[in-house]
C-alpha positions as CSV (number, residue, x, y, z in Angstrom):
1,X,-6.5,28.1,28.1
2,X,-7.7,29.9,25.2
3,X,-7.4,34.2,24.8
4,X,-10.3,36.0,26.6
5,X,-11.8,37.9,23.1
6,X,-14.3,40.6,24.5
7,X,-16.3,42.8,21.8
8,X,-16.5,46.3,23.8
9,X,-19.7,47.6,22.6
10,X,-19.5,50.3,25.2
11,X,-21.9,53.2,23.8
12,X,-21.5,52.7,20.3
13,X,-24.6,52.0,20.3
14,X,-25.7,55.1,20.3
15,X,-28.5,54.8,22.6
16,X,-30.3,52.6,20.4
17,X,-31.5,49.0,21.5
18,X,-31.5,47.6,17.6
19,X,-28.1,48.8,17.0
20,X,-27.0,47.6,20.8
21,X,-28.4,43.7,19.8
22,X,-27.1,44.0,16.3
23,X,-23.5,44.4,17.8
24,X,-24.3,41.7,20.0
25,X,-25.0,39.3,16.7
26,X,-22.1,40.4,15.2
27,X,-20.1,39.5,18.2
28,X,-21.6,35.6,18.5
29,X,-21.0,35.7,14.6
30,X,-17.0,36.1,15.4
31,X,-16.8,34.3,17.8
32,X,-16.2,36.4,20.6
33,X,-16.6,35.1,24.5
34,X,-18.2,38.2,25.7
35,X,-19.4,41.2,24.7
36,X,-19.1,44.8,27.4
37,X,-20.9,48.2,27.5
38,X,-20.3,51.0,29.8
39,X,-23.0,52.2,32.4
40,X,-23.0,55.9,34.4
41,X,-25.0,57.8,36.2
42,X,-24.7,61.0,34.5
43,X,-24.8,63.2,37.5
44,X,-22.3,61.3,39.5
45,X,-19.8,61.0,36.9
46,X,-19.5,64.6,35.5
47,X,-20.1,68.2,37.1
48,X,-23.3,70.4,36.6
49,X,-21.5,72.9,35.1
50,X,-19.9,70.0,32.2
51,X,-23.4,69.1,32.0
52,X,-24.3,72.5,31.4
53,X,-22.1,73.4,28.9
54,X,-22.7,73.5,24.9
55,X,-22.8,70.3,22.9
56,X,-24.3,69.8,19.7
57,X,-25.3,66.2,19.4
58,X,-28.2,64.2,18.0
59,X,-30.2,64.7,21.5
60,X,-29.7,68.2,22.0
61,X,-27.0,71.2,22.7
62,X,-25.5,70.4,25.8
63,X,-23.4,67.9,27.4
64,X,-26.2,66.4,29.3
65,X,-28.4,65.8,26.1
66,X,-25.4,63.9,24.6
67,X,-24.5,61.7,27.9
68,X,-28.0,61.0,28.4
69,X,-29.0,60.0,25.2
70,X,-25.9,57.5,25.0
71,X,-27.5,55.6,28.5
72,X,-29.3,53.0,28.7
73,X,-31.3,52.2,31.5
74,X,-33.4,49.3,33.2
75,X,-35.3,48.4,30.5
76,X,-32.8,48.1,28.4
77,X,-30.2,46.3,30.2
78,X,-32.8,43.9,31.0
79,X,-33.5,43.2,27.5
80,X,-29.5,43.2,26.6
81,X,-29.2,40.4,29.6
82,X,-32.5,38.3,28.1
83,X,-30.8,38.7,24.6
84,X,-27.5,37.9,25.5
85,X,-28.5,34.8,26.9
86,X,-30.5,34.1,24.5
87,X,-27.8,33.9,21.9
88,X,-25.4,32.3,24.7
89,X,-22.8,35.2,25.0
90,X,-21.6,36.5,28.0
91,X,-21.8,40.7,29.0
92,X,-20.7,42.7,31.4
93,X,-19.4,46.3,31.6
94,X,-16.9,48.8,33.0
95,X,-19.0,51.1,35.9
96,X,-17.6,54.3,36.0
97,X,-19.5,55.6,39.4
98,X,-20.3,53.3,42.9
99,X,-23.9,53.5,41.8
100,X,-23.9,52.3,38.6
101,X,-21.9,49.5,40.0
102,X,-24.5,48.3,42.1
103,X,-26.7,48.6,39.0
104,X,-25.2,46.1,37.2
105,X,-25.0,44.1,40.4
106,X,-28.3,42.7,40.3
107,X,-27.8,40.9,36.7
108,X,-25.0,38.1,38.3
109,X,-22.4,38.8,36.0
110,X,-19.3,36.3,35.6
111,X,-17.3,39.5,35.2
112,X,-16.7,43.2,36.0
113,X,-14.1,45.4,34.5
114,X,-12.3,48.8,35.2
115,X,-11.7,51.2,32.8
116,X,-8.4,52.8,32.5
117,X,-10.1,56.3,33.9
118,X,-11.3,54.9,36.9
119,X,-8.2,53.1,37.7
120,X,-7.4,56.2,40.2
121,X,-11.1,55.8,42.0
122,X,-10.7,53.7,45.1
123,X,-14.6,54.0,46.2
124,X,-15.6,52.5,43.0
125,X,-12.7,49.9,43.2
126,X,-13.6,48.8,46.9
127,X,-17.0,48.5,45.4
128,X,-15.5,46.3,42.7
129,X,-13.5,44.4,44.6
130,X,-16.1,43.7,47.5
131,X,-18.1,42.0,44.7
132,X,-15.2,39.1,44.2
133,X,-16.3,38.6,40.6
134,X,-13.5,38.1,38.2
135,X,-12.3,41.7,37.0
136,X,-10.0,43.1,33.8
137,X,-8.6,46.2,35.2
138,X,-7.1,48.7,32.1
139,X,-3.9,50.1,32.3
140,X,-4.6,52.9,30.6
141,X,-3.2,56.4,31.0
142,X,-1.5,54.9,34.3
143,X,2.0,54.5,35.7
144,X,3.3,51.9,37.9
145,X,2.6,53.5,41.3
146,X,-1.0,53.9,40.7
147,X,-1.3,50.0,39.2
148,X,0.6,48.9,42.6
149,X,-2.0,50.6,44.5
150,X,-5.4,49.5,42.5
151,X,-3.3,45.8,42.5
152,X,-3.2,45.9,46.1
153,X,-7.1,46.8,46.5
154,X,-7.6,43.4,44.7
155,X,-5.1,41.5,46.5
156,X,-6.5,42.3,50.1
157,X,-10.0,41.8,49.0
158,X,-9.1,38.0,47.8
159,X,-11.0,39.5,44.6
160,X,-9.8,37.7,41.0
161,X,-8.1,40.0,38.6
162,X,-6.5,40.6,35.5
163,X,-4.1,43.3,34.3
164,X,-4.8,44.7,30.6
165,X,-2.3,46.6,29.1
166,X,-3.7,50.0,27.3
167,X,-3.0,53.1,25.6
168,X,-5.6,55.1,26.1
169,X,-5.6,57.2,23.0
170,X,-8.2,56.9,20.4
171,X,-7.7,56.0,18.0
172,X,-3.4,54.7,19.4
173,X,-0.9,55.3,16.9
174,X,0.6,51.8,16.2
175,X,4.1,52.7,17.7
176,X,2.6,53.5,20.3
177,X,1.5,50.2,21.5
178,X,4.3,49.0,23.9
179,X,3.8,45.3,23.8
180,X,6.7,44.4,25.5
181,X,5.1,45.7,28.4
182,X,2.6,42.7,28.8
183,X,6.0,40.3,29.9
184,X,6.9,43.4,32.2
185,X,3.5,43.6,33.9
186,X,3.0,39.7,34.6
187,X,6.2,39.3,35.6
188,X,5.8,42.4,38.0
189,X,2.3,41.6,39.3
190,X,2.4,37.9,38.9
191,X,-0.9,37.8,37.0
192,X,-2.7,37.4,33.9
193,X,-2.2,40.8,31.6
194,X,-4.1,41.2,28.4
195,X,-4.8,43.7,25.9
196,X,-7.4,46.4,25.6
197,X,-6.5,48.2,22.2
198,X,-7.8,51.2,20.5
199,X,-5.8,51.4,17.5
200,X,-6.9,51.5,13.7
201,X,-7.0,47.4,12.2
202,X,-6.3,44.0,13.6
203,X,-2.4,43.9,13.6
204,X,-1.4,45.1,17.0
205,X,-4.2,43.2,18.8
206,X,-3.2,39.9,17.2
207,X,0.7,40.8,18.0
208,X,-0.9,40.7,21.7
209,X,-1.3,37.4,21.7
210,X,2.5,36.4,20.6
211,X,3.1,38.6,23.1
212,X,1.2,36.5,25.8
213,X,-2.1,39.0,26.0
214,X,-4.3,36.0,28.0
215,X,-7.3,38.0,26.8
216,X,-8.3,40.9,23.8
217,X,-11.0,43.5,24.4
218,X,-11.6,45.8,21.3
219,X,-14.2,48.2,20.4
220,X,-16.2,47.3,17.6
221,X,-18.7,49.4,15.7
222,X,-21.3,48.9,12.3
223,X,-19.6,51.8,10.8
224,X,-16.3,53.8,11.8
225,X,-18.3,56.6,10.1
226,X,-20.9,56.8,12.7
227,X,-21.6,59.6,15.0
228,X,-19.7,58.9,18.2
229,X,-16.3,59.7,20.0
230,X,-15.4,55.9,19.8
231,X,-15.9,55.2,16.8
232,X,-13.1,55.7,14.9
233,X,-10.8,53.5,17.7
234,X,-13.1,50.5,16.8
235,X,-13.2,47.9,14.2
236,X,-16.1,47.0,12.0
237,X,-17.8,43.6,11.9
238,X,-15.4,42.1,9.2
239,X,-12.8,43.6,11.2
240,X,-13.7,41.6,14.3
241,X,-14.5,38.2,12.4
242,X,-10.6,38.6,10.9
243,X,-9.3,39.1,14.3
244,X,-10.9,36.5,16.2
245,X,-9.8,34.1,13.2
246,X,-6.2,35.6,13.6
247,X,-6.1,35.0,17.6
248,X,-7.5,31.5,17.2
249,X,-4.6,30.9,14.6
250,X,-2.0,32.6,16.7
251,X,-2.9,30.3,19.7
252,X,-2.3,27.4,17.5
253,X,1.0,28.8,15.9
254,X,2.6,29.3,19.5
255,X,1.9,26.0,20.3
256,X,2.8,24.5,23.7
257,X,6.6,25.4,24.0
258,X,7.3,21.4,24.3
259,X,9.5,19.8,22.2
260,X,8.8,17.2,20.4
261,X,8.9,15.4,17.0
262,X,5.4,15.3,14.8
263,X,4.6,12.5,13.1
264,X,5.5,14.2,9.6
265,X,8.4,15.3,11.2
266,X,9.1,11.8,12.2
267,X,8.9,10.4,8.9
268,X,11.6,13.2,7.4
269,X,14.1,11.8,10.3
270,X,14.0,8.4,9.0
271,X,14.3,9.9,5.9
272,X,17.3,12.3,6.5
273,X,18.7,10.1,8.8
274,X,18.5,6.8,8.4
């Protein structure tokens, strides 16, 4: 089975529907299998005094101004599931509160996904779970105690999962990346593990694969230079074209782990041989 490739869009669009379905092209351009965004309900997620507080942004001076203005709401998840469609891509996204989780629940997505800071939230996860819709949980900022118990919340719900190995720094250092740990985790959790990454370029994310990542998720952005705390943990379009190409190859390079003689193979023994 081919690698999962997901383009996280997340909220590097900025709020802004043209930017959101530009991503979306760029994705289908690549190749990708899905693209994700993140949805919140701002006053579940953070405190009033975080939302209170100073933050200078292009929407304001406080906290709330910025998380607000990075939302997008019915309207415009209705036209991101009409355009996705349209262009024949699947979305989903990572919830980070029970109610935006039963947002997203009325568009029938394939998938859902936990991020690597809501790993620890077991209302949200039951949520999740209840759903039994194929879910990538991230790693992220976790250690093995707390991935047992998430694992576990899955596994007695009968719910579908998929482990993805993280480093949730943005953007990761690339010694940082560990990816020896994707064995370690399937062979712990007897699962599917793949690879969310966050680090600068294509290299690490394309070492997943070899590495037996069954599926990629990267943030990708029109510009590393844009306004927003993910962007410089994403890559840009060209970026994401080269890495899908580079996964696709990758796939082919491993091969089956049969052996077996090609047919130019074949001819050389006759050759070298007799």
């Amino acid at each position: 089975m081919s690698v999962f490739i997901t383009a996280e869009i997340g909220i590097n669009h900025n709020g802004d529907l043209q930017l959101a379905r530009r991503l979306i092209d760029a994705a289908v351009v690549a190749g990708c299998d899905a693209v994700k965004f993140q949805k919140r309900t701002v006053d579940k997620v953070y405190t009033q005094e975080f939302l209170d507080s100073p933050r200078k942004s292009p929407w304001g001076e406080t906290q709330r101004a910025q998380k607000e203005g990075l939302e997008f709401g019915r309207d415009q998840y209705d036209e991101l599931d009409r355009y996705c469609r349209e262009k024949g891509i699947q979305w989903f996204a990572s919830a980070w509160d029970v109610d935006s989780q039963r947002f997203l629940r009325q568009y029938d997505l394939k998938y859902n996904k936990v991020a690597s800071a809501m790993l620890t939230k077991d209302e949200l996860l039951q949520e999740i779970a209840s759903e039994g819709r194929y879910t990538f949980i991230a790693t992220g900022m976790s250690v093995m105690e707390e991935i047992d118990h998430a694992v576990e919340i899955f596994e007695k719900a009968g719910c579908p999962y998929e482990l993805m190995h993280c480093n949730s720094t943005y953007p990761m250092p690339v010694e940082d990346a560990n990816l020896k740990l994707i064995h370690v985790l399937a062979q712990r959790y007897h699962c599917k593990v793949g690879y969310s990454g966050h680090e600068e370029g294509t290299l690490v994310s394309a070492l997943a694969v070899a590495a037996g990542a069954t599926s990629i998720e990267r943030h990708i952005t029109m510009d590393r230079n844009m306004y927003g705390s993910d962007q410089k943990a994403s890559i840009e379009t060209y970026e994401l074209c080269k890495l899908v190409k580079d996964i696709r190859d990758a796939e082919k390079i491993l091969g089956t782990g049969e052996k077996f003689l090609t047919e130019a193979e074949s001819q050389i023994r006759k050759k070298l041989r007799g």
